[in-house]
N, C-alpha and C positions, 0 to 999 in steps of 0.2 A: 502620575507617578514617574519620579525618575527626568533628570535634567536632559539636556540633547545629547553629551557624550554615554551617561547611560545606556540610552534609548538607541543608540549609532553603536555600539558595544554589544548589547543583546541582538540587533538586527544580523553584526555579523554571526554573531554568534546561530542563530538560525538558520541562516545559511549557512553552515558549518554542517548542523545537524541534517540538511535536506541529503548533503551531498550523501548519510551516509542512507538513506533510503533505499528499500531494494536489497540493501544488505547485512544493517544489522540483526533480523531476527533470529532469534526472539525476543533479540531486548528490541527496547524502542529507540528509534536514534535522536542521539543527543549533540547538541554543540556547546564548547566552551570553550571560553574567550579568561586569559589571567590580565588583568591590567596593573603596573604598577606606577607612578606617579606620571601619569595620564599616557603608559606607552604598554602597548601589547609585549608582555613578555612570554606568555604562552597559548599555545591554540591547540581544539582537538575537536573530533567527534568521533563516535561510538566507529571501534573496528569491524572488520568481516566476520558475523559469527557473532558479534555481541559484545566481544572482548578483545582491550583493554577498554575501557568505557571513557569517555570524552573525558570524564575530571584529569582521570588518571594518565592521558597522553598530555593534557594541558601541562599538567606537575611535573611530568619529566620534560619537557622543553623547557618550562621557567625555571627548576630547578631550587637554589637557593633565593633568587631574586621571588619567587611567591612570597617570602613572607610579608607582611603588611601589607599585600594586595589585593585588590578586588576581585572575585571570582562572578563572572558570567555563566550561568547554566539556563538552558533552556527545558530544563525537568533538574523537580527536587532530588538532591544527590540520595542516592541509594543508602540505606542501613542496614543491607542485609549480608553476611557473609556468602562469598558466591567463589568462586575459584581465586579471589583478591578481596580484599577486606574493603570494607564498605567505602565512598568514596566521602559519606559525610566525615567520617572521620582523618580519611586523608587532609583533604583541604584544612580539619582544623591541625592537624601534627604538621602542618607544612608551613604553619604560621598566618592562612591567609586572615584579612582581619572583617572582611566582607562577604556576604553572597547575595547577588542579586539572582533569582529565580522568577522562570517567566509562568511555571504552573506546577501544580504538585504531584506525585506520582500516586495514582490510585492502586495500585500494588500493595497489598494487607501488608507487605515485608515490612514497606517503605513507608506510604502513606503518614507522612507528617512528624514519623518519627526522624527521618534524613535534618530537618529543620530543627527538633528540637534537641537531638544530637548536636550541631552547629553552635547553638546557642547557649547550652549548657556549657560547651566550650568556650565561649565570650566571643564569638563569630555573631556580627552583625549579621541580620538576616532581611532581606527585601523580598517581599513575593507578589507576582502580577503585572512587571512590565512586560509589556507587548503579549498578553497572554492569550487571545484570539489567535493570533498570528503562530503561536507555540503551539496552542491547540489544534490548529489546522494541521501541521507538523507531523504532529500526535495523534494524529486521530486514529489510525487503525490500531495503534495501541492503547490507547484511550476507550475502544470499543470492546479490544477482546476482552476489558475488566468488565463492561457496562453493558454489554448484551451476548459474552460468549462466543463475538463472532467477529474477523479482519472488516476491514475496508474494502469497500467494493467500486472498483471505477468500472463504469461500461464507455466501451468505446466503441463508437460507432463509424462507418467513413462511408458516406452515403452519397446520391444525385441531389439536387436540386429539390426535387421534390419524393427525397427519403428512400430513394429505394440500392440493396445494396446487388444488385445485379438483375440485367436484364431479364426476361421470362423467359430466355433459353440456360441459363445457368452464365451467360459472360461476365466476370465481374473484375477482372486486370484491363487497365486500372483507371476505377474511378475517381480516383484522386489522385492530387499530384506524389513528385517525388518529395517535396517538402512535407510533403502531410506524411509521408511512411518515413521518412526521417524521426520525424516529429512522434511516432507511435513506437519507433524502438526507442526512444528517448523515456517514453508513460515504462516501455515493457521496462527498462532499465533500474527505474524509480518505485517497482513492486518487487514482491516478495516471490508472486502462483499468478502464469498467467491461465486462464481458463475458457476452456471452447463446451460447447455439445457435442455429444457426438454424431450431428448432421454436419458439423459445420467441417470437424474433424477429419469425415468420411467425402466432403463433396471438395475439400482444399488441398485437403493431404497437408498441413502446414508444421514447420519444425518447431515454432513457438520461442524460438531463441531468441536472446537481444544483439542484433549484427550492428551495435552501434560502432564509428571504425574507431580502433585501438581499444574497443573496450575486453579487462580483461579479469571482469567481476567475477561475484561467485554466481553460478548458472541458475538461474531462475528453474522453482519447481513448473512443470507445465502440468496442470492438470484438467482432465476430460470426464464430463458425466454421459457415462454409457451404462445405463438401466441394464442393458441385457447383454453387457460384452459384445458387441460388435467390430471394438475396433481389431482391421485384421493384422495380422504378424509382417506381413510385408509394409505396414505404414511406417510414415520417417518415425513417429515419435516413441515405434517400438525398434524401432532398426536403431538409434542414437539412444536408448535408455541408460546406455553407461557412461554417456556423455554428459546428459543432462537428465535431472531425476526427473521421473512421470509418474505420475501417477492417477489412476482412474478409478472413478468414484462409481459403482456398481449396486444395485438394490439388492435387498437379502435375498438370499436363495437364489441370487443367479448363476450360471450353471459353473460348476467348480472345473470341469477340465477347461472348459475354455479360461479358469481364473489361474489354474496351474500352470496353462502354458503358457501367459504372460506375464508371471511370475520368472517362472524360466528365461526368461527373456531379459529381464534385468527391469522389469513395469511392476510397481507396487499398486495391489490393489486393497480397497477397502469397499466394504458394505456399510452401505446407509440407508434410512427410511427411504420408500417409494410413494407415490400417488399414482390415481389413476392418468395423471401428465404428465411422469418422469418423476425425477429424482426431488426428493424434497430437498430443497435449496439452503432451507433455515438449517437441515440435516450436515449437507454437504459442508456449510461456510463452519458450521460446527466444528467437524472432521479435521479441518484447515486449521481452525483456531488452535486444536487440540495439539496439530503438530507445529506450532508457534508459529503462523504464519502472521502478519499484520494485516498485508496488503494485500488486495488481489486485483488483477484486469482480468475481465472478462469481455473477451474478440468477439462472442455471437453463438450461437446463431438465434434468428428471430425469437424462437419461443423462450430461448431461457431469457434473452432480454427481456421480455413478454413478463416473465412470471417474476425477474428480479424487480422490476419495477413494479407490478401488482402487490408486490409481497412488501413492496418501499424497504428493500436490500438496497439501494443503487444511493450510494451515497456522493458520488462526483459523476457527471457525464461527460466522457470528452469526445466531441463529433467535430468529423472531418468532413468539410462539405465542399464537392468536386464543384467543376463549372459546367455541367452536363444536368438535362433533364431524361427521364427514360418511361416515364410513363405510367398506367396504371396495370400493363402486363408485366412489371417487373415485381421483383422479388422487395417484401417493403424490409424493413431496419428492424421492424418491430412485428412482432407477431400481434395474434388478437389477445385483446386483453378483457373483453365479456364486460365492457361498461356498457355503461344505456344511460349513466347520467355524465355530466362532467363536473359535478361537483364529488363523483367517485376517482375521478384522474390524478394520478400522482403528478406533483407542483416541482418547479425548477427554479432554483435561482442563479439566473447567468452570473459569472463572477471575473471574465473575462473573454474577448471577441478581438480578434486581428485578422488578415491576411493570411496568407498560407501557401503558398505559389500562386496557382489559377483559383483559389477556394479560398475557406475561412476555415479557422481551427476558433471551436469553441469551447469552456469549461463551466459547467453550469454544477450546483451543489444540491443536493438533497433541500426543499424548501423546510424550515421549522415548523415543527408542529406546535402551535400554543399553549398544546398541553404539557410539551416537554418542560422540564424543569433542568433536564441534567448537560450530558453530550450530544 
């Protein structure tokens, strides 16, 4: 589907959309590319916050010159009235006489009606080039439709042979500086970055993205702390009005401790618990509810542990130093109670490079056969 300059057309266009990751939630980010007689005259993707949405920064750059032009979208333009009128109808009142769309928006708003909006209008309508590669794009917003809950990247940065800090608690720094470049670049490209609260309590860490000049909108960081523990001297209750936080807590955990970090400028919520912490399907729930898409989760082992048991972990990206530490060290992953390996959750690498002294790796959720859908 789609000649080479289409296919070079929606490509930018996707990269357009990547850039806006990280910060358009709640909408999902989008790129879009205007062409008219084979020259870009407009480009956009989804602003800070959701809004203005990629059609609509496209249209205002091409301006007059959209009409009889091609529109590139990498998600079906919206039909829904939202703080600006739907984008399918823009693109038709602006004269374009094309849309090429690389996947459909599962959105009850939207869902199919953006297209046939379009077409009712006499707007040529194309759907499904490069549509993998869009979905990939999409996916934490593709998920909150399809199972209620963001995207989940675990990051890992571990020895040699997996472990993320010696048996006395040393763990700066087992990877290079390229590989922690390289994880404020992941924190940058999400929405909620997310620790436990061991990992929390033994790091002390501020959870920001210190990528240099960057000067987006502040990543939620959020911490599952069953029983409130984290204490009021930590960075990520001393910076709450800097950067939101928020900690996810099981019912009935004890209210003054939830008052006073309330007080503190730290949003808290109650979720299901288990007898091993926080239930996770509960927690990403929580997240979805407050439009997040994406989330990185830093560690510590057990939640790793229980997001992969639970097959939450849908990208892995591990950072792997040039050091071995042994089997007194502290491992990446907690225990996960198999006794078979045909009970193991599967990976598919999808890409492997260099890294300073290490290799940065990015591995996906393996499909299940059974799936049919996302």
């Amino acid at each position: 589907m789609g000649g080479p300059a289409d296919i070079a057309h929606m490509r930018v266009a996707l990269s357009l959309a990547a850039r806006a990751l990280g910060s358009a939630w709640p909408n999902p980010a989008v790129g879009c590319v205007i062409v008219r007689d084979g020259r870009v005259v407009g480009r956009g993707w989804t602003a800070e916050g959701g809004r203005p949405h990629a059609e609509a920064v496209a249209l205002a750059a091409a301006g007059e010159r959209a009409a009889g032009a091609t529109a590139y979208v990498t998600l079906e333009p919206c039909a829904h009235q939202g703080r600006a009128g739907p984008c399918a109808d823009a693109l038709a009142e602006a004269g374009i006489a094309r849309v090429v769309a690389a996947i459909g928006d599962p959105d009850p708003r939207t869902a199919g009606e953006g297209f046939a909006r379009l077409r009712a209008a006499g707007v040529e309508v194309e759907v499904g080039l490069e549509a993998d590669a869009a979905r990939d794009v999409a996916l934490g917003f593709l998920l909150r439709h399809a199972e209620a809950r963001p995207m989940v990247t675990l990051k890992l940065a571990t020895s040699l042979d997996g472990r993320i800090a010696t048996g006395a608690g040393e763990s700066r720094w087992i990877t290079s500086e390229a590989a922690r470049a390289r994880v404020q670049g992941l924190r940058a490209s999400h929405d909620a970055i997310m620790v436990g609260i061991g990992t929390a309590m033994a790091d002390d860490p501020e959870l920001t993205c210190r990528l240099p000049g960057f000067r987006g909108r502040p990543r939620l960081r959020v911490v599952l702390d069953r029983h409130l523990r984290l204490p009021h001297g930590h960075r990520l209750v001393r910076a709450a009005s800097a950067a939101p936080t928020l900690v996810l807590a099981a019912h009935g955990a004890d209210r003054h401790r939830a008052a006073a970090l309330r007080d503190a400028g730290v949003e808290v919520a109650e979720v299901g618990a288990g007898p091993e912490g926080i239930d996770l399907r509960a927690a990403l729930g929580a997240l979805c509810a407050r439009g997040v898409t994406r989330v990185l989760c830093e560690g510590g082992g057990r939640v790793a542990a229980s997001l992969l048991r639970a097959g939450l972990v849908d990208r892995l990206a591990r950072f792997t130093g040039a050091l071995a530490i042994g089997a007194e060290g502290v491992p990446a992953v907690g225990g996960m109670g198999l006794s078979r390996l045909a009970g193991a959750p599967r990976m598919v690498l999808l890409a492997s490079e260099a890294c300073g002294d290490g290799v940065a790796e990015l591995w996906a959720r393996a499909p299940n056969p059974s799936d049919s859908g996302t």
